[in-house]
N, C-alpha and C positions, 0 to 999 in steps of 0.2 A: 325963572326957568328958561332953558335953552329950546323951545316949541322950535321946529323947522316942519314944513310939510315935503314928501317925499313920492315920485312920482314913480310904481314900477310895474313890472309885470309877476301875477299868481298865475298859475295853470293856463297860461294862456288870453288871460285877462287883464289887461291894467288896472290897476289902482291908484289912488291917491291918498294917502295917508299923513295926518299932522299926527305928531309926537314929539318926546324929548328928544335930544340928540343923542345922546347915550342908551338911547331904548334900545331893547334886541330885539333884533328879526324876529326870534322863536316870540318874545312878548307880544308882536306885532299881529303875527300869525294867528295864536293860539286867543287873544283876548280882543286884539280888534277887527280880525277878517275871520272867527269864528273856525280858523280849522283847527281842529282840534287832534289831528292824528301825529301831530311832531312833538314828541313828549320830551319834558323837562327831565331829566336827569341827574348827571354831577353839576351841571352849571359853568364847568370848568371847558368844554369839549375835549373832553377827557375819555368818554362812556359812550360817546357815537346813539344816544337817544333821540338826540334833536338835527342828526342830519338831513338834510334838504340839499336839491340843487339849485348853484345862483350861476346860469350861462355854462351851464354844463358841468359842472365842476361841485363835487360834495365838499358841503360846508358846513361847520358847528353854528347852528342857527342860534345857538343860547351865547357866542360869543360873535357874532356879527352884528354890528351898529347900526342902524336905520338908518343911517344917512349913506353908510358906506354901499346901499342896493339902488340908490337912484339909479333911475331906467333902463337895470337889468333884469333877467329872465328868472324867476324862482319858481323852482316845481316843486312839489310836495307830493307825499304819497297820493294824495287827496286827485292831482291831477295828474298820476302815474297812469293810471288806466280808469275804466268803470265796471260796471258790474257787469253791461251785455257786450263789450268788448274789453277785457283784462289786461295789462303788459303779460310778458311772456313772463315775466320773472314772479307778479302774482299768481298765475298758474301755475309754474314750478314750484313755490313753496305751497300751494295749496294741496296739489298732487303728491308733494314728499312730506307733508304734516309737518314743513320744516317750520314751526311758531310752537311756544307753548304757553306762556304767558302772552306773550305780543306784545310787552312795551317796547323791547327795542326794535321789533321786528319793522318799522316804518322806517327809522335810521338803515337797518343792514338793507332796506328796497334799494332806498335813496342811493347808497354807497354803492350797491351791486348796477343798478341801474348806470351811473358815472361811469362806472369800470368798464360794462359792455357797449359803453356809446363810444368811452375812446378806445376800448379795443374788447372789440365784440368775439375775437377768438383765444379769449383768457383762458388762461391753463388756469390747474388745480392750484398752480403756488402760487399765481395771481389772486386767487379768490380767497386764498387763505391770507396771504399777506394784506389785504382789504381788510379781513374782518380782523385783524390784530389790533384793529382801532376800534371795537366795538364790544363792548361787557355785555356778557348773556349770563346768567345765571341759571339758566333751566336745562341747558344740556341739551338743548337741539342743532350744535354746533356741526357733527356731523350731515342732518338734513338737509342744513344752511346750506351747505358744501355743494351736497349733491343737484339740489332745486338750482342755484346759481349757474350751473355747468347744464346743466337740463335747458334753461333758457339762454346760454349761452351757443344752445348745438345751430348748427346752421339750417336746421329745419323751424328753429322757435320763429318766432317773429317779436320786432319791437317797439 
C-alpha cells in the first residue's frame, strides 16, 4: 500500500491524517474526520454533491486526492457557519425553503459560498451558470436562485 500521512486545514482546524495516496478528500472527510454533511454522489464530480472549498475555490471532494490537500484550507458546510451565528447563504436558503431533499444542498452552499467570496455582487446569470454544475432533482431550483441573490444583497453578511 501507498500510506502517506497528510497535514491540513478543516474548518479552521488542522489536522493530520495517514491514508492511501489515492484516497479522496470526500473519503477522508466523511469516514475519517466524521463530517458527514459532503455527500457521495456520481463519484465522477459530475453531480456537484460533494463540493467543498479547498483555499477558496469549490472543488469535487469525491475526485480530489489526499495528498493533493497538504497544508491547504478546506471548508465544508459543517464550517460554513453554526447554528447561533449562520452564513448569510444558510439563512437565505432557510428563509426561501430553498432544500427539499437536501442531499445536494451542502454542495450548492459550498459552490454559492466560492462564488460570493470571489465576487460577492453576482448577478442572476452568475448564480445560475454556478448551479449548471450541480443535479437537483426536487425542483427547488428556482429557491436556489432566489436564497443565493438574497445572501448575495449587500445588506447580507458573510
Amino acid at each position: 500500500m501507498n500510506n502517506i500521512g497528510v497535514v491540513f486545514h478543516v474548518n479552521g482546524r488542522e489536522v493530520s491524517v495517514q491514508g492511501e495516496r489515492g484516497q479522496s478528500l470526500l473519503d477522508v472527510l466523511r469516514n475519517t474526520l466524521q463530517l458527514k454533511a459532503t455527500r457521495m454522489g456520481c463519484g465522477q464530480g459530475a453531480c456537484g454533491a460533494c463540493r467543498v472549498m479547498v483555499d477558496g475555490h469549490a472543488m469535487s471532494a469525491c475526485q480530489t486526492p489526499l495528498w493533493s490537500i497538504e497544508g491547504k484550507h478546506v471548508t465544508t458546510v459543517e464550517g460554513l457557519g453554526t447554528r447561533q451565528t449562520p452564513h448569510a447563504l444558510q439563512t437565505a436558503f432557510i428563509e426561501e425553503q430553498a432544500m427539499q431533499c437536501g442531499f445536494c444542498t451542502s454542495g450548492i452552499l459550498m459552490s454559492a459560498a466560492a462564488l460570493l467570496q470571489r465576487q460577492p455582487d453576482a448577478t442572476r446569470q452568475d448564480i445560475v451558470q454556478m448551479l449548471d454544475d450541480h443535479l437537483c432533482r426536487c425542483g427547488a431550483h428556482n429557491r436556489v436562485v432566489r436564497a443565493i441573490e438574497k445572501a448575495a444583497l449587500p445588506s447580507a453578511t458573510a
